[in-house]
Structure formats: C-alpha cells, structure tokens
C-alpha positions in Angstrom: 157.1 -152.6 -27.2 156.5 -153.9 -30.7 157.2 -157.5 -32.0 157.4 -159.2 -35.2 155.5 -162.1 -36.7 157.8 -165.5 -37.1 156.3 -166.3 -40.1 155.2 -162.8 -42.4 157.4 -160.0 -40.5 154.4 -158.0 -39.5 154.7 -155.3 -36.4 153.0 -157.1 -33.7 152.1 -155.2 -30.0 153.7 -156.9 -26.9 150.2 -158.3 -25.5 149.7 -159.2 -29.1 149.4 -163.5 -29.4 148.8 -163.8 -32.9 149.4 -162.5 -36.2 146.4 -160.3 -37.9 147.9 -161.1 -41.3 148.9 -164.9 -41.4 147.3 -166.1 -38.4 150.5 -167.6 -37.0 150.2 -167.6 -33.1 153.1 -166.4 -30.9 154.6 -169.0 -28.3 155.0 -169.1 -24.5 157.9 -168.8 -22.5 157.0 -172.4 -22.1 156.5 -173.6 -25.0 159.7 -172.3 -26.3 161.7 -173.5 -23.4 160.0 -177.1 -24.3 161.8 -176.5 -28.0 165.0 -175.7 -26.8 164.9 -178.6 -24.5 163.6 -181.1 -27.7 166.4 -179.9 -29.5 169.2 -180.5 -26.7 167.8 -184.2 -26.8 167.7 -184.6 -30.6 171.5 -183.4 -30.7 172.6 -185.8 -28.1 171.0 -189.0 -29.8 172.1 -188.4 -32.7 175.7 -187.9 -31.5 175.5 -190.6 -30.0 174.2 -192.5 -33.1 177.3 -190.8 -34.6 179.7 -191.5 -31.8 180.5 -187.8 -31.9 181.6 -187.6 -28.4 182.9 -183.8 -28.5 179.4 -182.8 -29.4 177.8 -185.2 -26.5 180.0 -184.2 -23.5 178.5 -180.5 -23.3 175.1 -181.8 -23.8 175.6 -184.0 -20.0 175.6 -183.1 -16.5 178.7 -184.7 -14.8 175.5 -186.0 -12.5 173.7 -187.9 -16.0 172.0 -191.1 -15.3 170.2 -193.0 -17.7 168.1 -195.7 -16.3 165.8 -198.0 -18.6 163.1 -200.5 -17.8 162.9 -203.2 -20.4 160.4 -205.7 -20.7 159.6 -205.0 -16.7 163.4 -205.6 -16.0 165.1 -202.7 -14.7 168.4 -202.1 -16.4 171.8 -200.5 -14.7 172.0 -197.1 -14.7 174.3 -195.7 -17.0 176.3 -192.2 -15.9 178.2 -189.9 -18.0 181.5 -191.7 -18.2 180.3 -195.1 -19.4 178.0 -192.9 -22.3 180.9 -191.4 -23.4 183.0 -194.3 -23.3 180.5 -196.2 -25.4 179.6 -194.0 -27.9 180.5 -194.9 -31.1 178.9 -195.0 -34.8 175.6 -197.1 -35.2 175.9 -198.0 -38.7 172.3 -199.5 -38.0 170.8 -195.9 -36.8 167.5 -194.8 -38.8 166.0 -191.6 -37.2 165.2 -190.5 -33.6 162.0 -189.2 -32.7 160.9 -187.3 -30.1 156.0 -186.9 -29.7 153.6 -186.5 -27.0 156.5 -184.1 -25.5 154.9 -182.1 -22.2 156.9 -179.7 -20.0 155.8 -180.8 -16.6 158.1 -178.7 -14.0 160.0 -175.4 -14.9 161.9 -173.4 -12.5 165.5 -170.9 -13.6 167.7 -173.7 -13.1 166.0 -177.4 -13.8 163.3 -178.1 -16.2 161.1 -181.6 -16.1 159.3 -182.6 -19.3 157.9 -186.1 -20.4 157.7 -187.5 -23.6 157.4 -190.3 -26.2 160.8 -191.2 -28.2 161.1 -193.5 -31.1 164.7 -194.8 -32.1 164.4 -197.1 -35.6 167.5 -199.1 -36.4 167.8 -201.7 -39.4 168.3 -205.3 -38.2 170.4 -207.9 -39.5 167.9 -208.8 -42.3 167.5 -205.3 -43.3 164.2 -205.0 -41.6 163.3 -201.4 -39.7 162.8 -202.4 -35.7 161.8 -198.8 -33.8 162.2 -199.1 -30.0 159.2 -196.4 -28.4 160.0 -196.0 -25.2 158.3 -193.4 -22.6 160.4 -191.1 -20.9 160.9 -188.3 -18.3 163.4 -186.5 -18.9 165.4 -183.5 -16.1 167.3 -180.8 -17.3 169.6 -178.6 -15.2 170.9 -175.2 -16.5 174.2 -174.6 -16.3 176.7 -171.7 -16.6 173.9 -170.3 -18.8 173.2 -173.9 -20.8 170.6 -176.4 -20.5 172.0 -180.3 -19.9 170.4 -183.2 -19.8 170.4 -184.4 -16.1 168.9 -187.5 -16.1 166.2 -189.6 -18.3 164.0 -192.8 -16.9 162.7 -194.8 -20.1 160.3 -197.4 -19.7 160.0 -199.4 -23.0 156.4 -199.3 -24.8 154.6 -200.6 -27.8 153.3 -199.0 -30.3 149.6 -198.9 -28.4 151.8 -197.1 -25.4 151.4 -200.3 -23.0 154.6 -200.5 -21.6 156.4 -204.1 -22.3 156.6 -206.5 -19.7 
C-alpha cells in the first residue's frame, strides 16, 4: 500500500516514515491523535473567549469538570451547565496557547494528555497579563467524537513553579 508525502506529494511505501525527497517525516497514530485532541481544546477556548456557546456544547461531556488550583487554593469545580451558562464574549481575550503538550494514556474510547496552556488577556490599563497554568486534560470519544471530559489546572509562573 502506497502513501503520499504531506508536504511534496511523493509516493511513499506503507513502512515508509519519511520522505526521500523533502525530508518531511510521517506521524504516529499518536502523535496525530495528540493534534486532533490540541485542536478540540483550542476550539473550545476560544468559544468560550467568544461566548459562542453552540460551538462549545459539542466540544463537552455532559460529565465535564473543570477544577483549578490557584495560588495553592483549590477552586470549585465547574461542570458543563455552569460553562455554558457563563460563557460570554471576553472583550479582554488575547490568544490561547497550548506547549509542552504529551499524550500520556490512549485507549479507543478516552485519551489522557498533559500540557502547558497560556491564556493572555489585556488588563484594565492596557497591559498583557498571560495566566500559564499546567494541566491534564481527559478526553472521552463519543458517538465517533472526541470531548473534553475533564481538565485539572494548577496555575504556574513563567519558570513552571506552580503559584502558591
């Protein structure tokens, strides 16, 4: 079974892992899945940023829970309900960011990865304030879609120590 490069279009064999002509290396089940999942998250904060709830609801499990420690104080978790209800547009909303992303658990139906994200807003005096926070984020598929099923953020600075 033949393939084709990503990048230059060039036949490549099924054992093949990268491209004799560009160089450009093929990706793992894994690593794609890790994309895919990235992506789901960047679409959810930003629809949240744009209080575009149609576009978070299918991005949820019913079972979501977001839970934050801040500062060494552990926050209320949030479910589903309360995100939608409080979604609405962030006028202050930079850019999301999402580093330092690692798939840690992968099975058909529920997917584990950890990561770094970055959220910058503009403050009051027009000044940029990113909040980093680490997190671990669980996916569960779904009726043949990924949702996000739950994330734990502990906030960090920009060394990684978390905040206490």
């Amino acid at each position: 079974m033949q393939n084709k490069c990503i990048e230059c279009n060039a036949a490549l064999e099924a054992n093949q892992m990268e491209c004799a002509y560009c160089g450009t290396t093929r990706q793992n089940f894994d690593e794609e899945l890790l994309i895919d999942l990235m992506a789901i998250k960047r679409k959810y904060e930003l629809a949240y940023a744009r209080g575009n709830q149609l576009i978070i609801e299918p991005l949820l499990a019913d079972e979501y829970s977001y839970n934050l420690t801040d500062g060494g104080v552990v926050e209320n978790p949030v479910g589903k309900t309360a995100i939608l209800k409080n979604a609405g547009l962030d006028t202050n909303f930079i850019s999301y960011n999402i580093s330092n992303e690692e798939l840690l658990e992968r099975t058909a139906d529920r997917a584990v990865i950890s990561c770094v994200q970055t959220i910058v807003r503009r403050t009051p005096l027009s000044e940029f304030d990113p909040y980093i926070f680490r997190t671990k984020l669980i996916f569960v598929r779904r009726e043949g879609r990924w949702q996000i099923a739950s994330e734990n953020c502990v906030s960090i600075d920009e060394n990684g120590d978390e905040i206490l």
